[in-house]
TIRO-2110 file (N, C-alpha, C; in Angstrom, 1 decimal):
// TIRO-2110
49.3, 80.0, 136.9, N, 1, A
49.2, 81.0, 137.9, CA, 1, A
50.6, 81.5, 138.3, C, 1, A
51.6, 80.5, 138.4, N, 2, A
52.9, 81.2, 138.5, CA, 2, A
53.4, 81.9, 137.8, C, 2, A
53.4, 81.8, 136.4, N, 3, A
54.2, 82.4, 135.3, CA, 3, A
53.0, 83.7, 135.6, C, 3, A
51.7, 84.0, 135.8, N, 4, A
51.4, 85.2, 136.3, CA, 4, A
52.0, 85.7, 137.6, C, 4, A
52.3, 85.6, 138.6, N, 5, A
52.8, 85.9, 139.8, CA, 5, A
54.2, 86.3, 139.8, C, 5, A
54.9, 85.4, 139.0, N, 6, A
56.0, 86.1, 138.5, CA, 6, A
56.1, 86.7, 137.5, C, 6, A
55.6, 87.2, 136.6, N, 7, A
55.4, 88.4, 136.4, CA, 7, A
55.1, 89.9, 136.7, C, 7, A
53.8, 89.6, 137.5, N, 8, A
53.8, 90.5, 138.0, CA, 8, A
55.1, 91.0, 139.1, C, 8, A
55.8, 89.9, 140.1, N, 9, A
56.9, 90.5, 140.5, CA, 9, A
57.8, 91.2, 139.8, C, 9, A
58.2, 90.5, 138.9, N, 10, A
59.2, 91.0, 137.9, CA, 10, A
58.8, 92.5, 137.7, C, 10, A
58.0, 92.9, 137.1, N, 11, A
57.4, 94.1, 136.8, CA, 11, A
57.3, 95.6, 137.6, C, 11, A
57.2, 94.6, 138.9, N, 12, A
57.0, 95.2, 140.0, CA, 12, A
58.1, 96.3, 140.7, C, 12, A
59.3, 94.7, 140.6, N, 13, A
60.5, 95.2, 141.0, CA, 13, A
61.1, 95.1, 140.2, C, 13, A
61.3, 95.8, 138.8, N, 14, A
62.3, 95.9, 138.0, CA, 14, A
63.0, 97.2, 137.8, C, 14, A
62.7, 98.3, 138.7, N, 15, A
63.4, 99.3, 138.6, CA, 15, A
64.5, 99.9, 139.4, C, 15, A
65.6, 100.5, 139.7, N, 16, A
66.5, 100.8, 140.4, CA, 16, A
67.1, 99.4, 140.9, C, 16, A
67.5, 99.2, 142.3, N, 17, A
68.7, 98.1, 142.6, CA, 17, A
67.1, 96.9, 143.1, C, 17, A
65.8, 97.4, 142.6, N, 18, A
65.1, 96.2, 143.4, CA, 18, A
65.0, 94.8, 142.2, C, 18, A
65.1, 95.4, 141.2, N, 19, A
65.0, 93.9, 140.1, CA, 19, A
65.8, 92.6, 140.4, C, 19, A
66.8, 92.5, 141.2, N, 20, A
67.8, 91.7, 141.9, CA, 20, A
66.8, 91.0, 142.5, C, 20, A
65.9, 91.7, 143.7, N, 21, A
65.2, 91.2, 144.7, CA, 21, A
64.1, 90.4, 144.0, C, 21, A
63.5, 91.2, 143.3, N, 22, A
62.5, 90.4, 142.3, CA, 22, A
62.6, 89.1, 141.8, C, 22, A
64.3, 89.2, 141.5, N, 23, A
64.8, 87.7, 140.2, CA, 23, A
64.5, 87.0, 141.6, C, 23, A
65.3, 87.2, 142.7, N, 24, A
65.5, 86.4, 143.7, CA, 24, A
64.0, 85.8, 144.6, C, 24, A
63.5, 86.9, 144.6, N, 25, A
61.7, 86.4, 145.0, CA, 25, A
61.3, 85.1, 144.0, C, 25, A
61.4, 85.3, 142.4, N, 26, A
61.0, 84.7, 142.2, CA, 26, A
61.5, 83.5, 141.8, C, 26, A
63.2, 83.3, 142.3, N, 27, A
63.8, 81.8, 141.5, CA, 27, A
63.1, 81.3, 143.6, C, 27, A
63.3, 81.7, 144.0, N, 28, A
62.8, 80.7, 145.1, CA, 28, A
62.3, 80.9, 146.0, C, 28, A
60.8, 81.1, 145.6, N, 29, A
59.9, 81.5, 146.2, CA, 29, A
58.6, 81.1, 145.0, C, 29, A
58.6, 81.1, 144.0, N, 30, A
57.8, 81.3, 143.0, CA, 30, A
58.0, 80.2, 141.7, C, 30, A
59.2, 80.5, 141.3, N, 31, A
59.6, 79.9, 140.0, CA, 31, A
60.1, 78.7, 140.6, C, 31, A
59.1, 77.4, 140.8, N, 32, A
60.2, 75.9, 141.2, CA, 32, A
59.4, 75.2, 140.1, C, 32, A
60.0, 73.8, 140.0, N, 33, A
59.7, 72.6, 139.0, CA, 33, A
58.4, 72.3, 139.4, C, 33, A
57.9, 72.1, 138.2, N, 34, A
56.1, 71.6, 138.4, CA, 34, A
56.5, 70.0, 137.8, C, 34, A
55.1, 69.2, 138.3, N, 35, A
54.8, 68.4, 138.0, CA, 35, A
55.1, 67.6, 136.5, C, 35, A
54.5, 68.7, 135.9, N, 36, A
54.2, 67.9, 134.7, CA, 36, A
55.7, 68.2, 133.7, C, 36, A
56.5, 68.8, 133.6, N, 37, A
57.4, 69.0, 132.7, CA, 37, A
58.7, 68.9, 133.3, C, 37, A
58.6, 69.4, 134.7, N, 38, A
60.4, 69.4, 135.7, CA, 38, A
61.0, 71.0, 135.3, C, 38, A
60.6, 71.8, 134.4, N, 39, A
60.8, 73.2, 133.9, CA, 39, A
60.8, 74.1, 134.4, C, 39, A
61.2, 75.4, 134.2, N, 40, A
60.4, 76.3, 135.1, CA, 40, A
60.5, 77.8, 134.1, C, 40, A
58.8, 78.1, 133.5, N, 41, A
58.6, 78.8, 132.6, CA, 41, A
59.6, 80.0, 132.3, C, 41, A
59.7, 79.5, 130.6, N, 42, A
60.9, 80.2, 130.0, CA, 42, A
61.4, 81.4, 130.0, C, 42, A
59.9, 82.3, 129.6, N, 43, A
60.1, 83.8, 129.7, CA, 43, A
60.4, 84.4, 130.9, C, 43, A
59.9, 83.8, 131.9, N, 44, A
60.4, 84.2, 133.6, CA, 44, A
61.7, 84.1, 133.3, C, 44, A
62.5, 82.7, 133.7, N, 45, A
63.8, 82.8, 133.2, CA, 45, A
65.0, 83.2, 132.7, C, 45, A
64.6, 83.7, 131.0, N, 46, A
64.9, 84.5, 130.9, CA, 46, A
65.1, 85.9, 131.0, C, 46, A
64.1, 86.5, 131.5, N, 47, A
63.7, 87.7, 132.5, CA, 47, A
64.7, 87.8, 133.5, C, 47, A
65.0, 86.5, 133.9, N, 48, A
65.6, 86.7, 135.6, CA, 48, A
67.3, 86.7, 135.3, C, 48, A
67.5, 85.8, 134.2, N, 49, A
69.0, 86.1, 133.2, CA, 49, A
69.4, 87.4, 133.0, C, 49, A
68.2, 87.5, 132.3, N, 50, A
68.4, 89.8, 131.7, CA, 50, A
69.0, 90.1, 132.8, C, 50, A
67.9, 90.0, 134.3, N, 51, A
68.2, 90.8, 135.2, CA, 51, A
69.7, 91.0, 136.0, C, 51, A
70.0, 89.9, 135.9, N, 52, A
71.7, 89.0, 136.9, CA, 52, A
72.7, 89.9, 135.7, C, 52, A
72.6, 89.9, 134.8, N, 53, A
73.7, 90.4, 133.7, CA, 53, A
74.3, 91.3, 134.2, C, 53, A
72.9, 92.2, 134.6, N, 54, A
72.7, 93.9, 134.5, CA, 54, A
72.8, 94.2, 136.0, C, 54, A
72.7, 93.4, 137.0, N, 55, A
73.1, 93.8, 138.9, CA, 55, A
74.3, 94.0, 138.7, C, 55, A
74.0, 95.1, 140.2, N, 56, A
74.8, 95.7, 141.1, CA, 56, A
76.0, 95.0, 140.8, C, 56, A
77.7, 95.1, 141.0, N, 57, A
78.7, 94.3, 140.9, CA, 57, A
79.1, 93.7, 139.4, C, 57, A
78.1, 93.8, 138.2, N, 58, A
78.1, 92.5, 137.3, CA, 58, A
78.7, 94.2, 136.2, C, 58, A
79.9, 93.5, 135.2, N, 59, A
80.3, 94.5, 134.7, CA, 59, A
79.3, 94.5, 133.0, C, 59, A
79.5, 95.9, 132.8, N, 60, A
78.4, 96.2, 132.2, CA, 60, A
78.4, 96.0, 130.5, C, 60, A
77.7, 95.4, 129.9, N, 61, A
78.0, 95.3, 128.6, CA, 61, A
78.4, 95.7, 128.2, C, 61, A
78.8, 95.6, 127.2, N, 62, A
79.9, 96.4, 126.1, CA, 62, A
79.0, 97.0, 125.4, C, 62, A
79.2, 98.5, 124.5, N, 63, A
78.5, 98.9, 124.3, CA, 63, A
79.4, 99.8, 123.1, C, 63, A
79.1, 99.3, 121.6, N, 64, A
79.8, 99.7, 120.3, CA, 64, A
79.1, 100.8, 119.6, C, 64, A
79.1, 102.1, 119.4, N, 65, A
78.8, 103.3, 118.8, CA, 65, A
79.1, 103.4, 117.8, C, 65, A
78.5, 103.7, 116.6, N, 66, A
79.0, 103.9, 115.6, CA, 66, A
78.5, 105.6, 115.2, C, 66, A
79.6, 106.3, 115.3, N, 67, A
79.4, 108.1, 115.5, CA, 67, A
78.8, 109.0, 114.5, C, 67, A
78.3, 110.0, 114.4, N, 68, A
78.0, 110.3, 112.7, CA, 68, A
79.2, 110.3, 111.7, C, 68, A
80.6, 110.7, 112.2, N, 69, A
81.6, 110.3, 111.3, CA, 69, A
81.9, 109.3, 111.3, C, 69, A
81.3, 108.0, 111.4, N, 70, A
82.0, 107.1, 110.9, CA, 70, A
82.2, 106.3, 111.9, C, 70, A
83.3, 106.8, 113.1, N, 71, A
84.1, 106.3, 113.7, CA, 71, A
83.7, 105.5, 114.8, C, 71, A
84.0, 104.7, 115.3, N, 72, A
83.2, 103.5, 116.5, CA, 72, A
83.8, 104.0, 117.7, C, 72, A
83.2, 104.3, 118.9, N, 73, A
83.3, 104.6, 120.1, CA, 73, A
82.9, 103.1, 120.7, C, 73, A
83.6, 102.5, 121.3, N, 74, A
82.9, 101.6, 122.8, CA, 74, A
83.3, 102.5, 123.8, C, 74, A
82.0, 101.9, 124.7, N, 75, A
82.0, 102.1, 126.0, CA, 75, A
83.2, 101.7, 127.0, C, 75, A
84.1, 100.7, 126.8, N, 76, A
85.4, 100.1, 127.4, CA, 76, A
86.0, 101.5, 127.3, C, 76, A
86.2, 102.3, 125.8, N, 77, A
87.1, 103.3, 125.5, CA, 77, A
87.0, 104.3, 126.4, C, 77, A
85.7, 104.6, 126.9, N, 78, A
85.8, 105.8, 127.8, CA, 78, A
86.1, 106.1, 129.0, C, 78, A
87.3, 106.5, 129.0, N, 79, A
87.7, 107.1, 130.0, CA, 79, A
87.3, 107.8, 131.3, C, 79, A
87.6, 107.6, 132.3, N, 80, A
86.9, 108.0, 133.2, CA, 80, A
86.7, 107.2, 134.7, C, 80, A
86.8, 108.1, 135.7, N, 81, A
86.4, 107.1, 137.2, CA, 81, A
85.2, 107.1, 137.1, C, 81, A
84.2, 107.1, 137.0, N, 82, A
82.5, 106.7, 136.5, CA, 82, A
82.3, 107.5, 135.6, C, 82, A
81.1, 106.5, 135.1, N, 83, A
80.8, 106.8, 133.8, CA, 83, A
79.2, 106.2, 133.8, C, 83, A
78.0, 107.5, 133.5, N, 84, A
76.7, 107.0, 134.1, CA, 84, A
75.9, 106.9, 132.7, C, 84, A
75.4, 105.8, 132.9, N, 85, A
74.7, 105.9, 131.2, CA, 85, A
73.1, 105.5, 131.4, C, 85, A
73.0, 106.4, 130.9, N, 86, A
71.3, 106.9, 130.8, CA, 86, A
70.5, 105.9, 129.3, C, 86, A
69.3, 105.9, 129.4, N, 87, A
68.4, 105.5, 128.8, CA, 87, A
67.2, 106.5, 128.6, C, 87, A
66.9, 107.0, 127.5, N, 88, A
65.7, 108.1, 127.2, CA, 88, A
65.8, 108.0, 126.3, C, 88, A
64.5, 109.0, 125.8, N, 89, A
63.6, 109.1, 124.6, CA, 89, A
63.0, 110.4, 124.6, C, 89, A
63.2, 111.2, 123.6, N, 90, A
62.3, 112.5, 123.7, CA, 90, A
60.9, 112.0, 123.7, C, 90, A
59.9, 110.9, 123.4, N, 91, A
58.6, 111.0, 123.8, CA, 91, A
58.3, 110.5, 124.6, C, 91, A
59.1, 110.4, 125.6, N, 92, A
58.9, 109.9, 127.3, CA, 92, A
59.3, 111.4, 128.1, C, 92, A
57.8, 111.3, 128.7, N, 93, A
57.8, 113.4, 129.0, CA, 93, A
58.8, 113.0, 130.2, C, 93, A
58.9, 112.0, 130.8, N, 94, A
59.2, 112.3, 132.6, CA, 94, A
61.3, 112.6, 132.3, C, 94, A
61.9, 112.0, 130.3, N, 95, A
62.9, 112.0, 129.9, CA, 95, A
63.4, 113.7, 129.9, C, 95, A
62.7, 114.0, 129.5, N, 96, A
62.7, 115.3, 128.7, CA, 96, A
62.7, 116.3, 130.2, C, 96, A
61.8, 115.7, 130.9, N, 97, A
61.7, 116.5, 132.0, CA, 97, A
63.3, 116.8, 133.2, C, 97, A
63.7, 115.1, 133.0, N, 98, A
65.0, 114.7, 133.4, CA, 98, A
66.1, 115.5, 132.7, C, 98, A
66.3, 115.2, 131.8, N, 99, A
67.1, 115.7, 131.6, CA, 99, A
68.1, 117.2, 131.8, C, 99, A
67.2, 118.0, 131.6, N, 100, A
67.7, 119.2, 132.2, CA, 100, A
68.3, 119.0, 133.5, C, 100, A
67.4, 118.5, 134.5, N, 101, A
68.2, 118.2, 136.0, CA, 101, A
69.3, 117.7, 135.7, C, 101, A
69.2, 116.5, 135.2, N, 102, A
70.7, 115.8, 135.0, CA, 102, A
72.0, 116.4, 134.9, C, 102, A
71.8, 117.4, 133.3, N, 103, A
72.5, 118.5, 133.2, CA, 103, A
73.0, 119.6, 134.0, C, 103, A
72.2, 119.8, 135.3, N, 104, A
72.4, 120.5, 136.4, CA, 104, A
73.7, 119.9, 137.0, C, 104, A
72.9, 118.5, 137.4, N, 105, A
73.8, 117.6, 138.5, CA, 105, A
75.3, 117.3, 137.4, C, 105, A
75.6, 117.4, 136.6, N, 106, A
76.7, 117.0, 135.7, CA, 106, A
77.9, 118.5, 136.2, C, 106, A
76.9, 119.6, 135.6, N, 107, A
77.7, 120.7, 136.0, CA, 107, A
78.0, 121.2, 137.3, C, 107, A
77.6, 119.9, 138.0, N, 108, A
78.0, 120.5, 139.5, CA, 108, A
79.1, 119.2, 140.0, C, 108, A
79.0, 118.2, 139.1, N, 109, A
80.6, 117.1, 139.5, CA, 109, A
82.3, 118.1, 139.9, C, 109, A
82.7, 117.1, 140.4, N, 110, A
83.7, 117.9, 140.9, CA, 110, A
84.6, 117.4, 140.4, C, 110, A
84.9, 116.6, 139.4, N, 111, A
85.9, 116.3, 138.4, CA, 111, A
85.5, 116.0, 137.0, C, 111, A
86.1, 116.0, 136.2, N, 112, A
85.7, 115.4, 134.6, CA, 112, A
86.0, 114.4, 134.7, C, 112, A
86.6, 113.6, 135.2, N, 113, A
86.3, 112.2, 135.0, CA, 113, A
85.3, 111.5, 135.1, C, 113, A
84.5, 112.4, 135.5, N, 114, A
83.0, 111.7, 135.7, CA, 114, A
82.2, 111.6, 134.6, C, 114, A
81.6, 110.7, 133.3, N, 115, A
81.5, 110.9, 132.5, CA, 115, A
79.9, 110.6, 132.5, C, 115, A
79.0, 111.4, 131.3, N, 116, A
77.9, 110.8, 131.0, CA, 116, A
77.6, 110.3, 129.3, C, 116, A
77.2, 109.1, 129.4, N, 117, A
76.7, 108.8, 127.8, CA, 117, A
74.9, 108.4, 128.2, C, 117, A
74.5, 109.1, 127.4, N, 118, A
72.8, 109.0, 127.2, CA, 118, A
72.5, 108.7, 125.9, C, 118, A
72.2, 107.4, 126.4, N, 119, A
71.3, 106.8, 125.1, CA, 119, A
70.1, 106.8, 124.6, C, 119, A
70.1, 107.4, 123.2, N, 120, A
68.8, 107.7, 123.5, CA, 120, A
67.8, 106.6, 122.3, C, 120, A
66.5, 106.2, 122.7, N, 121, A
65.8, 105.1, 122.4, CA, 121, A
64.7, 105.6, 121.2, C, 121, A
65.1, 106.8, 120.6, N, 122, A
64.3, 107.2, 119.9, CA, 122, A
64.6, 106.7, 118.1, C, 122, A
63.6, 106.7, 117.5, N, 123, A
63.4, 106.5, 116.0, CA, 123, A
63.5, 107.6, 115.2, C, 123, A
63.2, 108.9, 115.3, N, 124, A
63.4, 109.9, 114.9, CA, 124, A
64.6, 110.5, 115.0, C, 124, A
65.4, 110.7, 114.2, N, 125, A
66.9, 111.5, 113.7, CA, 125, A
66.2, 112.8, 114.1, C, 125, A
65.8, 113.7, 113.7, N, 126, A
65.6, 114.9, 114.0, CA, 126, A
65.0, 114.9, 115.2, C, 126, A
64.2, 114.6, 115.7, N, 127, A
63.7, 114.9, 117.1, CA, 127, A
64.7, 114.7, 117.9, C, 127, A
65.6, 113.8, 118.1, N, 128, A
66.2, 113.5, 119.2, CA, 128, A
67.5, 114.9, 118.8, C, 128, A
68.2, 114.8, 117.7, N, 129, A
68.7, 115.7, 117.3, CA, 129, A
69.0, 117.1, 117.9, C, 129, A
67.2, 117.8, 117.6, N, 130, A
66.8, 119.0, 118.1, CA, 130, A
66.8, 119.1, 119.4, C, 130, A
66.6, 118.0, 119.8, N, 131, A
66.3, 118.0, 121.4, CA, 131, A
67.6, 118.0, 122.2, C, 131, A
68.7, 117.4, 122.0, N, 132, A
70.2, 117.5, 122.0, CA, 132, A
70.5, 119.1, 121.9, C, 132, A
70.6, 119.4, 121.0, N, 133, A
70.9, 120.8, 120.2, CA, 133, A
70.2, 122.0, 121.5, C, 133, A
68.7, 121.8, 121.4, N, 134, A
68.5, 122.9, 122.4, CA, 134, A
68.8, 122.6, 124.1, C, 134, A
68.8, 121.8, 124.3, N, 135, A
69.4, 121.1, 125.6, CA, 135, A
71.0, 121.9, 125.8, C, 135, A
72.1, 121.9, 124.8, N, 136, A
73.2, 122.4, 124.8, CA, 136, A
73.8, 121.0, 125.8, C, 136, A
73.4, 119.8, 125.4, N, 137, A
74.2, 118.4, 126.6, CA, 137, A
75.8, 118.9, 126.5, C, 137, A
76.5, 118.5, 126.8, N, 138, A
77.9, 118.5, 126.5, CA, 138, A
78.6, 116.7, 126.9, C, 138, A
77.5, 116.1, 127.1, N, 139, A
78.1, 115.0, 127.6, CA, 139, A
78.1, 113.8, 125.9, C, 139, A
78.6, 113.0, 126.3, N, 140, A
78.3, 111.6, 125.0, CA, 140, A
76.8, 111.4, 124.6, C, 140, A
76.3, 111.7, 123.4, N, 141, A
75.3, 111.3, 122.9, CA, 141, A
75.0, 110.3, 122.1, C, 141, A
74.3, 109.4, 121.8, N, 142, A
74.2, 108.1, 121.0, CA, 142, A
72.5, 107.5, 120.6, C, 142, A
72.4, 107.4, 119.7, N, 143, A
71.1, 107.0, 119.3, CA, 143, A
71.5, 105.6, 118.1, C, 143, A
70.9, 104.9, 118.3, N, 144, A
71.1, 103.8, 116.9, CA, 144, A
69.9, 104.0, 115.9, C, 144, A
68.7, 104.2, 116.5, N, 145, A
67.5, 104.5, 116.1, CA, 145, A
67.0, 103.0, 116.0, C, 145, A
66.5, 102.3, 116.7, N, 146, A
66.0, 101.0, 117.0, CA, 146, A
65.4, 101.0, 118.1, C, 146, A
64.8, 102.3, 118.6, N, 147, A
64.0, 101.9, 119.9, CA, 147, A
64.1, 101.1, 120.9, C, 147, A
63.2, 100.8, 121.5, N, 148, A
63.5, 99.5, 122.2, CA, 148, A
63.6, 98.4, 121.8, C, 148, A
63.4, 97.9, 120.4, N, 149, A
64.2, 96.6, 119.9, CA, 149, A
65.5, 96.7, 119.5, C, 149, A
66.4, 97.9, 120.3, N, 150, A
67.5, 98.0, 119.8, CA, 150, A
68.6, 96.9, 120.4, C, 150, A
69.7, 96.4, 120.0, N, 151, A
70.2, 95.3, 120.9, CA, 151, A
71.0, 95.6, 122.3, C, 151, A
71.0, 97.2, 122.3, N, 152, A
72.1, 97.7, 124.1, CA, 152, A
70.4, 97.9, 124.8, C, 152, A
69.5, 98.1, 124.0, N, 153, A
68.3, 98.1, 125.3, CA, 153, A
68.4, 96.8, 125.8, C, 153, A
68.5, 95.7, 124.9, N, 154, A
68.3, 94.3, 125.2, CA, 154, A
69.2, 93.9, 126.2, C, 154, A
70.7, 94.1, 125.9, N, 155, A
72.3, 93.6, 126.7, CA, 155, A
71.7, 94.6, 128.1, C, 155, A
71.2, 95.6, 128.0, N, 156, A
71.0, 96.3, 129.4, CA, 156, A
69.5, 95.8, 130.3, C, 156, A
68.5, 95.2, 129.6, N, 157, A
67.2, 94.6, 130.1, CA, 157, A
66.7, 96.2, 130.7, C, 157, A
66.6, 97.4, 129.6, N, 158, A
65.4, 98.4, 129.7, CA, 158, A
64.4, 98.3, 129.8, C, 158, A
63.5, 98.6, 130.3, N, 159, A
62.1, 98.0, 130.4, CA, 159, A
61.3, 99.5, 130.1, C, 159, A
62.2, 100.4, 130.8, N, 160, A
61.6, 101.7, 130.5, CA, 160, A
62.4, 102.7, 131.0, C, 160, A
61.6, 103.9, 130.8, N, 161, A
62.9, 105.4, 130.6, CA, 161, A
62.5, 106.2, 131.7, C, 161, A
62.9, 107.3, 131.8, N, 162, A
64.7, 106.9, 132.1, CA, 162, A
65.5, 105.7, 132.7, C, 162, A
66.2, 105.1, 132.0, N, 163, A
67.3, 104.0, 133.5, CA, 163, A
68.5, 104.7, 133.7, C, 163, A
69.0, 104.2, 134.5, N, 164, A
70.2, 104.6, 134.9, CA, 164, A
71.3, 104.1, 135.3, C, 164, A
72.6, 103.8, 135.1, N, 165, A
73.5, 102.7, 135.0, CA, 165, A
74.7, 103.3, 135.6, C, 165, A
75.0, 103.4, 136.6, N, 166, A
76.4, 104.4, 137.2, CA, 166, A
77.6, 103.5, 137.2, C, 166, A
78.6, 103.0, 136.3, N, 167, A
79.8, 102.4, 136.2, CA, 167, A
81.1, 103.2, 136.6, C, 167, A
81.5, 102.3, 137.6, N, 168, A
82.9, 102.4, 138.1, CA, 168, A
84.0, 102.6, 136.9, C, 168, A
85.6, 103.3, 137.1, N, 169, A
86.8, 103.0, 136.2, CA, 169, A
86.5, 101.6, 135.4, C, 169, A
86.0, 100.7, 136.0, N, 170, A
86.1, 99.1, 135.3, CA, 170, A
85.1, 98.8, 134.4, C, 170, A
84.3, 99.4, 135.0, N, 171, A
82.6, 99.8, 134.1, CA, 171, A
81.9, 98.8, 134.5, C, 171, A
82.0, 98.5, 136.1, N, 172, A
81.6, 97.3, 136.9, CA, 172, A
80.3, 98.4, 137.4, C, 172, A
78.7, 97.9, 137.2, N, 173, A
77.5, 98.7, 137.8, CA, 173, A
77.8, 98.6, 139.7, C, 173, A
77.9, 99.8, 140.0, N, 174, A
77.9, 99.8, 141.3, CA, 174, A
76.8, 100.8, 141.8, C, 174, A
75.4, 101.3, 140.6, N, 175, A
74.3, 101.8, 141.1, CA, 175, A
73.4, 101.8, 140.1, C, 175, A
72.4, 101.4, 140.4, N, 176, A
71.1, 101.5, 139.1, CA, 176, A
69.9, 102.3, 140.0, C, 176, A
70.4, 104.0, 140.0, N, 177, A
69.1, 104.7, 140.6, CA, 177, A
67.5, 104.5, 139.8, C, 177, A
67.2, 104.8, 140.6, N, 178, A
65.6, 104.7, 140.2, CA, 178, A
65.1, 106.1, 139.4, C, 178, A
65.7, 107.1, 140.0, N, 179, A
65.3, 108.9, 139.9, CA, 179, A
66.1, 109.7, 140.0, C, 179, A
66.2, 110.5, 139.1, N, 180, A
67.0, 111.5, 139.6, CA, 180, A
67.8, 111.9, 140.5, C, 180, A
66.8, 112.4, 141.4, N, 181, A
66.5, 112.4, 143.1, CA, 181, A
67.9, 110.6, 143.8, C, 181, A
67.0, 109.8, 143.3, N, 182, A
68.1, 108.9, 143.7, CA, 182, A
69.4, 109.0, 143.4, C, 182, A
69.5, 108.9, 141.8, N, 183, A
71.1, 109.7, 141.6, CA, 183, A
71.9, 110.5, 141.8, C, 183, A
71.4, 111.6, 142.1, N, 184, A
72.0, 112.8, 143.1, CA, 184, A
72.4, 112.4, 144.6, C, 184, A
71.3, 111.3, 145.1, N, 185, A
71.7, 111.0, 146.5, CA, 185, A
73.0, 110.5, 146.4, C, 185, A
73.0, 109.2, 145.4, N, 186, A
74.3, 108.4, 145.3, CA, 186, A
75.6, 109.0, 145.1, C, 186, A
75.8, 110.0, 144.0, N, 187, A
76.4, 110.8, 143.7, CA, 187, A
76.9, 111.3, 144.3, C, 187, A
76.2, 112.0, 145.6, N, 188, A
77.0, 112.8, 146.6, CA, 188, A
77.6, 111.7, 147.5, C, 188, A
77.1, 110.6, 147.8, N, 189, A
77.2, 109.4, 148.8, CA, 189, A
78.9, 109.5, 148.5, C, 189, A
79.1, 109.1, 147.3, N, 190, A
80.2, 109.1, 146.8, CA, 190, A
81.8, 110.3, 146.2, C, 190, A
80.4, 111.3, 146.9, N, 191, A
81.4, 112.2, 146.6, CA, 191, A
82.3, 112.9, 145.2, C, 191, A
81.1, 113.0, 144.3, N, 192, A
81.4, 113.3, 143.2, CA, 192, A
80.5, 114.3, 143.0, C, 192, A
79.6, 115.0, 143.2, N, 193, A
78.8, 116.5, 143.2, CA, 193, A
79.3, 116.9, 144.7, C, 193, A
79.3, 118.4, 144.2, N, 194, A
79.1, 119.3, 145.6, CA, 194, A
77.4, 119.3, 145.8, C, 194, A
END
């Protein structure tokens, strides 16, 4: 019954800055030593690991690109006072729908140092491609084509699309909006959109 209950939390609150609250609901409140083993079930656990990696304050994985020419881009490399890195997929409609806005909110930053890399979770080379192309992004694009068993969905604990990762100069997460709508709020909080 626990390893159900925590689950379900996890799930619950795994999106924007609440997945913290979740790990935290469940290392003590939920997840303690049982009887029979002294353990406390693995997949939770690990779950709640993923989670702590990827909080508010914790600096953000490293993240190695390998470009169509060739060339390797990390995330360390990029330059910039934030730098927001997205999670999508052209067959996730709410992505596709996102995006454009996104694009809005980009063109309306008030410096270029503000950078965007959007990763995208798709298997298809041409779809994601085309969808780039007519989009006209101008920001960092990246696909490895490994879906969600790719290994930066894993280092980031994606669960689903769009996410959203707003890194400081250091590339320390100082916001994991939930929505658009939330990202814009933050954005302005901070004074980086008019």
């Amino acid at each position: 019954m626990r390893a159900f209950v925590s689950t379900q939390l996890l799930n619950q609150f795994q999106y924007g800055d609440y997945d913290i609250l979740g790990a935290y609901i469940n290392e003590h409140y939920v997840v303690t030593e049982t009887c029979e083993t002294g353990a406390k079930p693995t997949d939770v656990t690990q779950r709640i690991d993923k989670i702590r990696r990827v909080a508010v304050g914790k600096n953000a994985p490293e993240i190695t690109m390998i470009q169509e020419t060739g060339d390797s881009l990390r995330l360390s490399a990029i330059a910039g006072d934030y730098t927001l890195v997205v999670f999508w997929a052209t067959t996730c409609p709410h992505c596709t729908e996102m995006l454009p806005k996104l694009k809005k909110v980009y063109e309306r930053r008030k410096s270029t140092t503000t950078k965007v890399l959007a990763i995208s979770l798709d298997l298809d080379d041409t779809k994601w491609k085309d969808f780039n192309k007519a989009g006209n992004y101008s920001w960092i694009s990246y696909c490895d084509h490994k879906g969600p068993a790719g290994p930066i969905v894993s280092d980031y604990n994606v669960t689903g699309t769009p996410s959203f990762f707003l890194l400081d100069k250091n590339k320390t997460i100082v916001a994991k909006p939930a929505t658009i709508e939330d990202l814009t709020s933050t954005l302005t909080q901070l004074n980086l959109i008019d």
